[in-house]
N, CA, C and O atoms as a DFTB+ gen file, in Angstrom:
692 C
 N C O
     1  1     -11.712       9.842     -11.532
     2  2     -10.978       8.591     -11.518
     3  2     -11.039       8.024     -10.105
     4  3     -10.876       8.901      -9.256
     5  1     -11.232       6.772      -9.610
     6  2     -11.213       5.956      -8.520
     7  2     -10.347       5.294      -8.500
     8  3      -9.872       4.763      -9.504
     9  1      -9.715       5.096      -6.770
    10  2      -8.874       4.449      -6.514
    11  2      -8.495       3.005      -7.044
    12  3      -7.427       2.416      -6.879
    13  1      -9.715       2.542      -7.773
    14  2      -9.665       1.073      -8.300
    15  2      -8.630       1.222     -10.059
    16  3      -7.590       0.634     -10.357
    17  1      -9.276       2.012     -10.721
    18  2      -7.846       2.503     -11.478
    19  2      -6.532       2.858     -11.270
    20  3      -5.566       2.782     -12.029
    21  1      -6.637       3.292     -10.033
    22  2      -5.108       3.601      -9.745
    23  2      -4.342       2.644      -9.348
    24  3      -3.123       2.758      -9.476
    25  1      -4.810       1.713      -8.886
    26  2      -4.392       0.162      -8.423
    27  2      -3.344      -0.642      -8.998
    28  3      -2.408      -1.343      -8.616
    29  1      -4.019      -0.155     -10.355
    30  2      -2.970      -0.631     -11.632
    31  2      -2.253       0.026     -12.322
    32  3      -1.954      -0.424     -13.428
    33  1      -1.649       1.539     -11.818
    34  2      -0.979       2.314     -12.571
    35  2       0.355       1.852     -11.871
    36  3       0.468       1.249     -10.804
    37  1       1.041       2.154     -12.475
    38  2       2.448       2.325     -11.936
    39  2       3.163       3.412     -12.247
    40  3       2.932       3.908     -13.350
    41  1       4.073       3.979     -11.478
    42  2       5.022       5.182     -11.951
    43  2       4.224       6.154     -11.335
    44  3       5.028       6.929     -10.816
    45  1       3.077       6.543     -11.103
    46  2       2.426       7.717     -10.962
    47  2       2.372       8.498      -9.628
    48  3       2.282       7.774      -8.636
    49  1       2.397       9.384      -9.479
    50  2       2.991       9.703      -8.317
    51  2       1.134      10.478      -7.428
    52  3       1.083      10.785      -6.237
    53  1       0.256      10.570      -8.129
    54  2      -0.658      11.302      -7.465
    55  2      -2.074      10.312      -7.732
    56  3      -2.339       9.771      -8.806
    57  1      -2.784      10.241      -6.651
    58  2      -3.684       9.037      -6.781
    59  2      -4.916       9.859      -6.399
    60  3      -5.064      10.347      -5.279
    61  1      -5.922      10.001      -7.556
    62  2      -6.775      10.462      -7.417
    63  2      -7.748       9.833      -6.247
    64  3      -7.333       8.720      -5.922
    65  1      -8.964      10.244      -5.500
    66  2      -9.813       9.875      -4.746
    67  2     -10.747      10.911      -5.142
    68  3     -10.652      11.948      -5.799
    69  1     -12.075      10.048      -4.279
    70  2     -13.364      10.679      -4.100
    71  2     -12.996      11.738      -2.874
    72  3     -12.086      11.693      -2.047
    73  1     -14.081      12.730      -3.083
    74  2     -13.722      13.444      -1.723
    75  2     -14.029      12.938      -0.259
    76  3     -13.940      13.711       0.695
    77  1     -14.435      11.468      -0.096
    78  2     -14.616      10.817       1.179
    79  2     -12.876      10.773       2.234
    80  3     -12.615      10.740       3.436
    81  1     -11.991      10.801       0.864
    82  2     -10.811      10.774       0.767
    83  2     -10.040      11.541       0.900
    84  3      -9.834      12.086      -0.184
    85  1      -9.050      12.190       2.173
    86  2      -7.864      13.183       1.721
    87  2      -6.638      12.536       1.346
    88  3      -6.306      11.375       1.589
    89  1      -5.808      13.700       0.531
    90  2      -4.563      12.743       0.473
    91  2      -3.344      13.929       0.209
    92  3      -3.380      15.123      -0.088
    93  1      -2.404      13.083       0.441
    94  2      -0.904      14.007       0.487
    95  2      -0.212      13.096      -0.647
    96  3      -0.495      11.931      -0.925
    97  1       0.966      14.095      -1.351
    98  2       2.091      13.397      -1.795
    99  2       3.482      13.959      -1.643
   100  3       3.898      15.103      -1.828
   101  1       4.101      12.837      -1.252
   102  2       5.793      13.757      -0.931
   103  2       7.052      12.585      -1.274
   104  3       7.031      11.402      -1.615
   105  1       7.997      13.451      -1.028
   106  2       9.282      12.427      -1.172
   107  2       9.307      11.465       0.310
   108  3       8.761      11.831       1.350
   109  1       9.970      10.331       0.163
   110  2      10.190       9.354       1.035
   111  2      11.645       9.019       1.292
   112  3      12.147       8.687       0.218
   113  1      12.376       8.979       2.113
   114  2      13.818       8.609       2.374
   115  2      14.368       7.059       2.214
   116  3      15.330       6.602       1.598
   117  1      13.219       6.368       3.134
   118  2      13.535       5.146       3.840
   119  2      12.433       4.528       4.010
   120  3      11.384       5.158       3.876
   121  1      12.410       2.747       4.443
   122  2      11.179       2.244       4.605
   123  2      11.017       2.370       6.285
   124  3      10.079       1.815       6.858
   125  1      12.215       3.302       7.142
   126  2      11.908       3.426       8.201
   127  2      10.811       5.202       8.629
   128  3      10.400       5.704       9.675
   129  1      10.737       5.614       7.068
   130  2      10.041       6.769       7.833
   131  2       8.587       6.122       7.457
   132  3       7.596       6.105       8.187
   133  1       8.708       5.604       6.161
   134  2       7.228       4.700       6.019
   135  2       6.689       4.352       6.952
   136  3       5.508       4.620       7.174
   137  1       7.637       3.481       7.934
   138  2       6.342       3.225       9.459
   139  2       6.252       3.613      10.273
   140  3       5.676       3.070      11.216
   141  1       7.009       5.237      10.320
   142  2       6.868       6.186      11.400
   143  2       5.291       6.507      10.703
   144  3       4.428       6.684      11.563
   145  1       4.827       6.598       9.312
   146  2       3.512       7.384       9.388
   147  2       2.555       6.242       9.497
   148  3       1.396       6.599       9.284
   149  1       2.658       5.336       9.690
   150  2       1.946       4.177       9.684
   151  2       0.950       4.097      10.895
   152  3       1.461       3.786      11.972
   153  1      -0.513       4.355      10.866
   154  2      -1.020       4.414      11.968
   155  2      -1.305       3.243      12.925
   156  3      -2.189       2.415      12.706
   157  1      -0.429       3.228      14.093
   158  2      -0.497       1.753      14.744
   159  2      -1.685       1.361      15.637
   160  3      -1.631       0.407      16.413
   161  1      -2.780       2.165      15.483
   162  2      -4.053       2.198      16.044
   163  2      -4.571       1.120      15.137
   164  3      -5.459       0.515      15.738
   165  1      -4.421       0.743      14.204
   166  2      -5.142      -0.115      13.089
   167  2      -4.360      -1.498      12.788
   168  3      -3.219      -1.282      12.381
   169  1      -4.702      -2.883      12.891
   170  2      -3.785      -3.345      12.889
   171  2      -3.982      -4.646      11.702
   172  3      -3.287      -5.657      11.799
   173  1      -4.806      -4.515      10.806
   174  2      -5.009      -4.772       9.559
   175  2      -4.537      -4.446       8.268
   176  3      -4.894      -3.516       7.545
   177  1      -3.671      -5.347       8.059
   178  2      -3.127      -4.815       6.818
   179  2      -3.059      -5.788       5.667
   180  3      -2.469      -6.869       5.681
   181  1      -3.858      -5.173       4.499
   182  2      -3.628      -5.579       2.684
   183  2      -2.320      -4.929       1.945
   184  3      -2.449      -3.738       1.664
   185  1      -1.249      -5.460       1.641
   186  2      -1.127      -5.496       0.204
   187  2      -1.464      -5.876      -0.506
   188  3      -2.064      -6.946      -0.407
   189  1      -1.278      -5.177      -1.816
   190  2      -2.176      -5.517      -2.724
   191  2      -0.724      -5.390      -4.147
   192  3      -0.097      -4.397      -4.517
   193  1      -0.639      -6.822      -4.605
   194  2       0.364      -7.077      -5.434
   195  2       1.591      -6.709      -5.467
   196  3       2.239      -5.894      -6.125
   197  1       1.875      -7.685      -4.376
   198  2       3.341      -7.235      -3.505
   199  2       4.504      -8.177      -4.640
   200  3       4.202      -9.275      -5.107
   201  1       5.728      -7.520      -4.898
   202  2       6.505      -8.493      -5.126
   203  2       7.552      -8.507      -4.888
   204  3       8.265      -7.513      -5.029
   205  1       7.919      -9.496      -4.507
   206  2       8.815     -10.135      -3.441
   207  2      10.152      -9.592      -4.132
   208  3      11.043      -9.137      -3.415
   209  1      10.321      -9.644      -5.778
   210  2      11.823      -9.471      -6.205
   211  2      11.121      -8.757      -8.042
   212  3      10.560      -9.245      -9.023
   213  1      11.494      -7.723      -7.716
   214  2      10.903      -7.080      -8.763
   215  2      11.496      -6.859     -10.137
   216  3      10.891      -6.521     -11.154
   217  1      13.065      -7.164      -9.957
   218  2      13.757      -7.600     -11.050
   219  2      13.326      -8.707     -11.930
   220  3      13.214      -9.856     -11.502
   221  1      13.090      -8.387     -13.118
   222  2      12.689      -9.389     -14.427
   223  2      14.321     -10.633     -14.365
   224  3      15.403     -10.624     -14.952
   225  1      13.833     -11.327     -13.579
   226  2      14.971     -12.438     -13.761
   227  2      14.597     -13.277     -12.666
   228  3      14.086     -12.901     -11.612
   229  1      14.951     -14.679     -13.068
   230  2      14.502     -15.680     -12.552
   231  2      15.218     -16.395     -11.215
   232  3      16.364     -16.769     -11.466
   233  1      14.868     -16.604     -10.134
   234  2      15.161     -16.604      -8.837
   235  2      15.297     -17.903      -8.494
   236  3      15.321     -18.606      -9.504
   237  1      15.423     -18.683      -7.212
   238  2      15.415     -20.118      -6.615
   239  2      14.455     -20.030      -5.827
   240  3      14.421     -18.800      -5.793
   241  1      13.356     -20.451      -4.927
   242  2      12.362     -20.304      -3.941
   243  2      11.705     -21.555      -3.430
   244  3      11.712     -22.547      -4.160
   245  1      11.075     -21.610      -2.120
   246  2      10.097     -22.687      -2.624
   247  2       8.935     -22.706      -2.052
   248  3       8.781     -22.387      -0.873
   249  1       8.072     -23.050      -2.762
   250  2       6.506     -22.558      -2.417
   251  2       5.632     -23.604      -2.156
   252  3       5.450     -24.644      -2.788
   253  1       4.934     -23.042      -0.780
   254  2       3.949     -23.700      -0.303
   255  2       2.223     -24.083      -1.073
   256  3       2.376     -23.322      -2.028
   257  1       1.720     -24.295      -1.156
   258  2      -0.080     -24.410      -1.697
   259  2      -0.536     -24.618      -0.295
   260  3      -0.307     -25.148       0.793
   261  1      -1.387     -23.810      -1.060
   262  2      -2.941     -23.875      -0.008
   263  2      -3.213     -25.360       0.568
   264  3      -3.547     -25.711       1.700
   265  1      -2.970     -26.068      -0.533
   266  2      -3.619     -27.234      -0.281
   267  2      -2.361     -28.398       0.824
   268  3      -2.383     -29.558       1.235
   269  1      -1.349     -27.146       0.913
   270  2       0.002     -28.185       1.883
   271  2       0.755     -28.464       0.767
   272  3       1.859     -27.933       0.886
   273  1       0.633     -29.085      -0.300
   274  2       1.730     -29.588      -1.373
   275  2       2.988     -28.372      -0.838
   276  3       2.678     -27.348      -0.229
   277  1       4.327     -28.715      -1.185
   278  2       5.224     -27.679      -0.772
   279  2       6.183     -28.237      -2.184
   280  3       6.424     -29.379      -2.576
   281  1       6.440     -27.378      -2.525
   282  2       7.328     -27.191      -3.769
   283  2       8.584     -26.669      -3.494
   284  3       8.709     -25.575      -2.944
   285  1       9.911     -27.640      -3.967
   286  2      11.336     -27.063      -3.268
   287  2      11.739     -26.487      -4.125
   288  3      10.896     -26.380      -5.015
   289  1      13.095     -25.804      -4.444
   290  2      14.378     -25.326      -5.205
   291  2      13.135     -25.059      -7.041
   292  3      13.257     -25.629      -8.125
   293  1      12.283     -24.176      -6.671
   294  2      11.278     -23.615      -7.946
   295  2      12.346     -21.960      -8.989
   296  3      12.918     -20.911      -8.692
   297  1      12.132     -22.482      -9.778
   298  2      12.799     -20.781     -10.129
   299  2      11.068     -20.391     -10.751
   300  3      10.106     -21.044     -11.157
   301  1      11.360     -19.128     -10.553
   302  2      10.525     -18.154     -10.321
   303  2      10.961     -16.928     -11.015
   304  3      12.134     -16.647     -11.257
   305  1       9.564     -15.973     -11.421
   306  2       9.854     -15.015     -11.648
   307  2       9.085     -14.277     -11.873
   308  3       8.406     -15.052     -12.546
   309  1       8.485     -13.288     -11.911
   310  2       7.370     -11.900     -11.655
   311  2       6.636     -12.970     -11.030
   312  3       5.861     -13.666     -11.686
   313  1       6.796     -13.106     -10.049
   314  2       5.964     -13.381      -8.749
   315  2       4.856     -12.727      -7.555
   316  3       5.337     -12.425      -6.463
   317  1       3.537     -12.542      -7.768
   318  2       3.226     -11.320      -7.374
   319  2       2.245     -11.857      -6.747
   320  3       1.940     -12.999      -7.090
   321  1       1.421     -11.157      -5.587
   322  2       0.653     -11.470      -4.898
   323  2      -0.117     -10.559      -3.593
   324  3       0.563      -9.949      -2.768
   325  1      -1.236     -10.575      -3.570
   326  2      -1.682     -10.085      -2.051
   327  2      -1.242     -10.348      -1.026
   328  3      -0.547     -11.361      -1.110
   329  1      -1.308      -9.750       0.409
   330  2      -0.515     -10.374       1.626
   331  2      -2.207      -9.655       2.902
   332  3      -2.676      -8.521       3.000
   333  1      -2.525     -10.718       3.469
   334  2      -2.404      -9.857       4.479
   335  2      -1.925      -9.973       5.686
   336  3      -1.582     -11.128       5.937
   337  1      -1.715      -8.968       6.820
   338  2      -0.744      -9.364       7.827
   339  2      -1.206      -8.529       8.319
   340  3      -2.116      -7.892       7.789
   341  1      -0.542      -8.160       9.948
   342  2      -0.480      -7.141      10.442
   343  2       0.736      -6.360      10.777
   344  3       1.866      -6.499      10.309
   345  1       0.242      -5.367      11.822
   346  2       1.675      -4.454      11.723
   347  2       3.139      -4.985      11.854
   348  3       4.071      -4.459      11.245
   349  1       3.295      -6.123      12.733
   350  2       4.481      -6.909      12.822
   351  2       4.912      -7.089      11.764
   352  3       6.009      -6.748      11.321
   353  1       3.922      -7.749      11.172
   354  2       4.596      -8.374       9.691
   355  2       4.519      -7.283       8.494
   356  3       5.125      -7.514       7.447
   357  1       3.851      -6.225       8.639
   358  2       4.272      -5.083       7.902
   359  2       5.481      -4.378       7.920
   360  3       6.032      -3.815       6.974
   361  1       5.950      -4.486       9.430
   362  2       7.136      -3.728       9.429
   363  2       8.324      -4.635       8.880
   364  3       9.257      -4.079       8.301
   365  1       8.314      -6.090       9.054
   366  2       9.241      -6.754       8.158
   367  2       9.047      -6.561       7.049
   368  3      10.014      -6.974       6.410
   369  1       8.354      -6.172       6.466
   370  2       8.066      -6.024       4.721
   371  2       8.540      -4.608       4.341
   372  3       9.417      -4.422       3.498
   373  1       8.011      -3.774       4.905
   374  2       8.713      -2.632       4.292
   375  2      10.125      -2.644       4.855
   376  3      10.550      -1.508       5.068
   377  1      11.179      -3.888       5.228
   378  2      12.285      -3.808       4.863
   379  2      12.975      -4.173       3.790
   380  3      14.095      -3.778       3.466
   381  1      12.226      -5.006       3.191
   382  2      12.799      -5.325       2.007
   383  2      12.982      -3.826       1.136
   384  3      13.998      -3.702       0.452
   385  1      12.270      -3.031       1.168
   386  2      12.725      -1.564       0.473
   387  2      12.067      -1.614      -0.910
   388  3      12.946      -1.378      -1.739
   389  1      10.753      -1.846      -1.565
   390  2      10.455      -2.412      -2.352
   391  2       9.758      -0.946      -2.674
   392  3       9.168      -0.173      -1.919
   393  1      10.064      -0.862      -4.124
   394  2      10.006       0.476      -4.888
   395  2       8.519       0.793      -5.612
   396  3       8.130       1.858      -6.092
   397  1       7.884      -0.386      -5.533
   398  2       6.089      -0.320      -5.381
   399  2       5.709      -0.763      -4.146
   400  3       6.335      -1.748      -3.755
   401  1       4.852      -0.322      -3.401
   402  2       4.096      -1.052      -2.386
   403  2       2.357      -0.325      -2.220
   404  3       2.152       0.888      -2.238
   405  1       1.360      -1.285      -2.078
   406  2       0.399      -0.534      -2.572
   407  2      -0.641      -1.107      -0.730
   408  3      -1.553      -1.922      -0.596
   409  1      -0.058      -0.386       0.139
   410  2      -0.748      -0.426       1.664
   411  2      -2.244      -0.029       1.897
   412  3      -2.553       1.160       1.986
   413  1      -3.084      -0.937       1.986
   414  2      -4.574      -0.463       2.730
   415  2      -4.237      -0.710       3.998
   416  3      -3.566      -1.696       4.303
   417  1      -4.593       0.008       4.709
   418  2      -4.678      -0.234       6.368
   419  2      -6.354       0.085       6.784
   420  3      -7.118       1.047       6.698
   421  1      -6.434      -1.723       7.421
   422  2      -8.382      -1.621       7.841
   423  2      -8.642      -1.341       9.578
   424  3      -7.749      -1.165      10.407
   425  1      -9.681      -1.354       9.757
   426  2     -10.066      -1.374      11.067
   427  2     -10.536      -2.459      11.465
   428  3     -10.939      -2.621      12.617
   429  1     -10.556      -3.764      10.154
   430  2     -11.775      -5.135      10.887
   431  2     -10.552      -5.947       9.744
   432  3      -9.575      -5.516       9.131
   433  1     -11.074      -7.030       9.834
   434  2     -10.381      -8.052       8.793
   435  2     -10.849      -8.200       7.755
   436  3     -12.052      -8.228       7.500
   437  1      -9.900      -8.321       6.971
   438  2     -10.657      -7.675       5.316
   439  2     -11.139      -9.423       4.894
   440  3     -10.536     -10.444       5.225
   441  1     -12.052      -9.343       4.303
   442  2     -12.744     -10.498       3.811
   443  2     -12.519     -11.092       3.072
   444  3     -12.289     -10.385       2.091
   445  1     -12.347     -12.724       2.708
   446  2     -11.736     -13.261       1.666
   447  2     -12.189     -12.912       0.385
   448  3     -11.344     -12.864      -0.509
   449  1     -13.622     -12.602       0.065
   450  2     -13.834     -12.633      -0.893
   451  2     -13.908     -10.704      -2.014
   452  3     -14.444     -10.316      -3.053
   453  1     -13.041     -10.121      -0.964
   454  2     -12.345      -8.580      -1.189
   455  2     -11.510      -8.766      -2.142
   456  3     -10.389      -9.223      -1.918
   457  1     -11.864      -8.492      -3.166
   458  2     -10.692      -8.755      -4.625
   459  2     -11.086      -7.592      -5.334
   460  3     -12.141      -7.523      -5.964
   461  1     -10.036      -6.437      -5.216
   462  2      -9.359      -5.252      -5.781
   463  2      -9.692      -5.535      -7.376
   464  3     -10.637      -4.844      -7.755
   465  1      -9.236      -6.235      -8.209
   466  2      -9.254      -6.214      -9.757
   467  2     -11.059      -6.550      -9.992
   468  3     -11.619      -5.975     -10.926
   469  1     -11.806      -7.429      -9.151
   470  2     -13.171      -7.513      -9.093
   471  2     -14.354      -6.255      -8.853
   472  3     -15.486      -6.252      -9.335
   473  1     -13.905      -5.478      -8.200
   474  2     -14.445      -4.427      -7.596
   475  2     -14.858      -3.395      -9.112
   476  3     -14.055      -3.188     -10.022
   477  1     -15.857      -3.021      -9.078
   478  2     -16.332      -1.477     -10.085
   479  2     -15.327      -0.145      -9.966
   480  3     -15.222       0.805      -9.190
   481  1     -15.061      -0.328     -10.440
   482  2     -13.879       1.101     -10.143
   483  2     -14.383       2.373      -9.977
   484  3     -13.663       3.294      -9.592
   485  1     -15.445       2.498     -10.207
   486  2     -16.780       3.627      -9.813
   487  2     -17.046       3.389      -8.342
   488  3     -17.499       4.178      -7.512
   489  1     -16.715       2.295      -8.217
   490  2     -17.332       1.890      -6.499
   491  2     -16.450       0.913      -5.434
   492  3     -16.743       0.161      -4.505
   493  1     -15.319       1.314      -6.034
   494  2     -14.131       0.839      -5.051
   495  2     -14.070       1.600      -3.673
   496  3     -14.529       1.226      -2.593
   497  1     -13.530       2.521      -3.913
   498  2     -13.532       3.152      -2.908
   499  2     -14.328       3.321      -1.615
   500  3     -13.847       3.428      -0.487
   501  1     -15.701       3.329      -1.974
   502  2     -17.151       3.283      -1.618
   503  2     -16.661       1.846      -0.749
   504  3     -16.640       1.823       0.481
   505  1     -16.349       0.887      -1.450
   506  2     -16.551      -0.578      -0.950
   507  2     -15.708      -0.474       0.036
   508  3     -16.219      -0.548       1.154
   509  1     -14.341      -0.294      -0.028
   510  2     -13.242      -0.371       0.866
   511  2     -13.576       0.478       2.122
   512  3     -13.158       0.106       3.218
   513  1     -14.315       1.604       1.995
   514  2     -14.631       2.314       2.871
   515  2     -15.504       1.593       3.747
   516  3     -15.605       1.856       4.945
   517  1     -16.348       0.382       2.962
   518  2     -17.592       0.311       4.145
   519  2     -17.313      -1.321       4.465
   520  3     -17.992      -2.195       5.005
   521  1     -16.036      -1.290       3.888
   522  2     -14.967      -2.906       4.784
   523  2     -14.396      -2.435       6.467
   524  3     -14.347      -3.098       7.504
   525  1     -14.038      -1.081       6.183
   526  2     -13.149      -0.852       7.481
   527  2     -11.898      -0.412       7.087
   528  3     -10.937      -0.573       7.839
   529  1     -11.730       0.359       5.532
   530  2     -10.641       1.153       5.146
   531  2     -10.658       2.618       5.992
   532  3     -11.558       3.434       6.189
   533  1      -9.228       2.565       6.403
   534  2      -8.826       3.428       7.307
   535  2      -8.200       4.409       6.582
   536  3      -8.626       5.563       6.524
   537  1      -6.734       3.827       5.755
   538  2      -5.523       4.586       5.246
   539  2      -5.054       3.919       3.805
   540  3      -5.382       2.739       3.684
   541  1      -4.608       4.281       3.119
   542  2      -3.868       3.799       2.247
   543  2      -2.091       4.454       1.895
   544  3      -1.885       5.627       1.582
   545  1      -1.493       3.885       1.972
   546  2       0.474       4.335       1.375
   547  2       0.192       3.279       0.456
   548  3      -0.247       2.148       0.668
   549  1       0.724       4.194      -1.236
   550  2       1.118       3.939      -2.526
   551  2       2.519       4.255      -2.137
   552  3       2.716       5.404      -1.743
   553  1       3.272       3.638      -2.170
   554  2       4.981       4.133      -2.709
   555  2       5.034       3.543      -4.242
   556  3       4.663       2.543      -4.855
   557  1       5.812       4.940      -4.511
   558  2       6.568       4.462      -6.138
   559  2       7.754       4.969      -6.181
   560  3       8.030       6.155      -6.358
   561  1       8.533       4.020      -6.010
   562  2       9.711       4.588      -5.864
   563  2      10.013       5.716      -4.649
   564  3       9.867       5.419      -3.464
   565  1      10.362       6.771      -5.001
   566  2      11.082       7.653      -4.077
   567  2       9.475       8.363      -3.378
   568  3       9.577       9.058      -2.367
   569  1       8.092       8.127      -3.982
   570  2       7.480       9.557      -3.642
   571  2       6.262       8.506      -3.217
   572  3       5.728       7.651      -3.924
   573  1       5.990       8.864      -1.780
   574  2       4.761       8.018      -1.043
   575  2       3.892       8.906      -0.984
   576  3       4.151      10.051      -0.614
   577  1       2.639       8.476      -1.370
   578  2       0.607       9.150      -1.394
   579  2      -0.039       8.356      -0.533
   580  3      -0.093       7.137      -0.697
   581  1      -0.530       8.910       0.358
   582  2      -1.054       8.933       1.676
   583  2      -2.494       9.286       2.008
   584  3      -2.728      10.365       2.552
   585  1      -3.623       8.305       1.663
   586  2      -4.918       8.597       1.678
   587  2      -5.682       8.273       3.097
   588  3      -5.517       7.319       3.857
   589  1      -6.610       9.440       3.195
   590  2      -7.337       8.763       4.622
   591  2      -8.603       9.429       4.814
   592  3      -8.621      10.654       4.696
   593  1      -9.997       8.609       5.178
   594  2     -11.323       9.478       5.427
   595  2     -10.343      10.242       6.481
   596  3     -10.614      11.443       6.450
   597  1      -9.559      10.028       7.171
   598  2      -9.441      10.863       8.599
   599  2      -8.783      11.997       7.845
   600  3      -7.761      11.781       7.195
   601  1      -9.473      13.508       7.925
   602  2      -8.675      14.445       7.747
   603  2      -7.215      14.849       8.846
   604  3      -6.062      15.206       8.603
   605  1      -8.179      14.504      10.433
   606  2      -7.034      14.896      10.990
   607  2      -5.509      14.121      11.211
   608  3      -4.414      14.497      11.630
   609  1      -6.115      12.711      10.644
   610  2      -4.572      12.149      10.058
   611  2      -3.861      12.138       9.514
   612  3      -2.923      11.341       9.494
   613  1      -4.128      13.311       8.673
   614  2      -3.474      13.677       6.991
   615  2      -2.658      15.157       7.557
   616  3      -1.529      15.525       7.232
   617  1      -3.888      16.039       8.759
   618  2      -3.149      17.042       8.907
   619  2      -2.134      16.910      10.147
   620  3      -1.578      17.909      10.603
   621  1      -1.924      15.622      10.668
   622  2      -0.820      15.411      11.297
   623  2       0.557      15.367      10.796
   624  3       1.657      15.626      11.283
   625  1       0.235      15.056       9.941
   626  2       1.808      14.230       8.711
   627  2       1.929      15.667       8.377
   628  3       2.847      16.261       8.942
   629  1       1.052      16.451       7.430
   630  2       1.056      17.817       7.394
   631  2       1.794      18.344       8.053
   632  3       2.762      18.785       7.434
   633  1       1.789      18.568       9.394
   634  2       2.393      19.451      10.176
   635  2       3.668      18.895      11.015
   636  3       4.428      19.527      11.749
   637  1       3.666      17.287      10.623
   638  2       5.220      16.830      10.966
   639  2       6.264      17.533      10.519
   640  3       6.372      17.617       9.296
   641  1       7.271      18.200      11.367
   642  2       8.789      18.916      11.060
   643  2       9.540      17.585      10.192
   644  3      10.309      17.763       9.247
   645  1       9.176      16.354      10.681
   646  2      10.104      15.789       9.165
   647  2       9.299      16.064       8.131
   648  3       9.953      16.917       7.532
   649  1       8.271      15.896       7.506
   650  2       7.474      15.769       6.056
   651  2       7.292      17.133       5.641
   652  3       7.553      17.470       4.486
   653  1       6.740      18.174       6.746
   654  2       6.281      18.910       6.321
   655  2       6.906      19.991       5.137
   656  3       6.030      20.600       4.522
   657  1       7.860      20.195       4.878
   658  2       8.621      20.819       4.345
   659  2       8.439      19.750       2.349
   660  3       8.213      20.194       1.223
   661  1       8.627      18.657       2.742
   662  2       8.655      18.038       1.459
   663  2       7.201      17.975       0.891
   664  3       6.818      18.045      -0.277
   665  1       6.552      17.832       1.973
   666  2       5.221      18.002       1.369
   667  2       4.647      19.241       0.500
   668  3       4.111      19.078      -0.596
   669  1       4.852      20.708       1.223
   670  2       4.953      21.825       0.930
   671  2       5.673      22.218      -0.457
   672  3       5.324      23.160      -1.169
   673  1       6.770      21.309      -0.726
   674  2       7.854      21.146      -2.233
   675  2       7.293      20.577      -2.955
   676  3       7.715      20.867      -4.075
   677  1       6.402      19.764      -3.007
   678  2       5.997      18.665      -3.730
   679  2       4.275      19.390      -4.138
   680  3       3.610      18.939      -5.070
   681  1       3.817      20.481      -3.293
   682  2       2.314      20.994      -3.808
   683  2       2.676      21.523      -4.817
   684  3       2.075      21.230      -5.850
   685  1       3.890      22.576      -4.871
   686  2       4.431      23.816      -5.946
   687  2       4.820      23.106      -7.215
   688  3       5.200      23.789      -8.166
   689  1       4.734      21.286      -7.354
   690  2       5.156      20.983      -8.802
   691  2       3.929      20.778      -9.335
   692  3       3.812      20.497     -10.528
């Protein structure tokens, strides 16, 4: 299974990869330990179908277009979308505390025409890799998966005195 299937799962707590790929899964506290593992060497960042208010119920907002049109006092609802930003604006986002979040972190600027649901799911991974994919954090809910070509970034978190212990709980299920 490739990361391009997993894209669209929800609930699941373990995200398969190719072996180009290591990965961890553990419990998560807060969206402040989220960007303690967040590597700030990289400063490219995709979400990928972020939403803003994940409750099925209809909201007030008002939305801009591409094209400038600006739309006032809109109700809204499953509102969903890509973002990209960087770490600044990552770290405002994982305050909202949002119980999916699906993080690529690149090394170059990801390209407009990089569309996740477009991609071969046989050859996602492959692709993202040869964009300038660094890392990926899936949160679902309580339990964040943590992918990276870098082994020795995986065995850092590994051997963190905060994670390490949950990580270690979380191999034995």
């Amino acid at each position: 299974m490739s990361l391009g299937y997993i894209c669209e799962r929800q609930f699941k707590t373990e995200y398969p990869t190719k072996n180009k790929m290591k990965q961890i899964v553990f419990d998560i506290n807060s969206h402040e330990e989220i960007w303690s593992l967040i590597d700030k060497k990289f400063d490219h960042i995709f979400i990928h179908k972020f939403m803003p208010n994940e409750a099925i119920a209809w909201w007030k907002t008002d939305v801009k277009m591409k094209n400038g049109e600006f739309y006032e006092n809109l109700n809204v609802r499953n509102m969903e979308f890509d973002i990209l930003t960087d770490l600044n604006g990552l770290e405002k986002i994982l305050v909202f505390n949002s119980y999916h979040l699906r993080i690529y972190q690149f090394d170059k600027v990801v390209p407009d025409k990089l569309s996740l649901e477009y991609l071969p799911p046989n050859k996602l991974e492959q692709i993202l890799l040869r964009n300038g994919l660094k890392h990926t954090y899936f949160c679902d809910f309580e339990f964040l998966t943590i992918s990276s070509s870098d082994e020795k970034f995986i065995e850092a978190i590994e051997n963190n005195t905060v994670f390490k212990e949950r990580i270690e709980e979380r191999r034995k299920m």
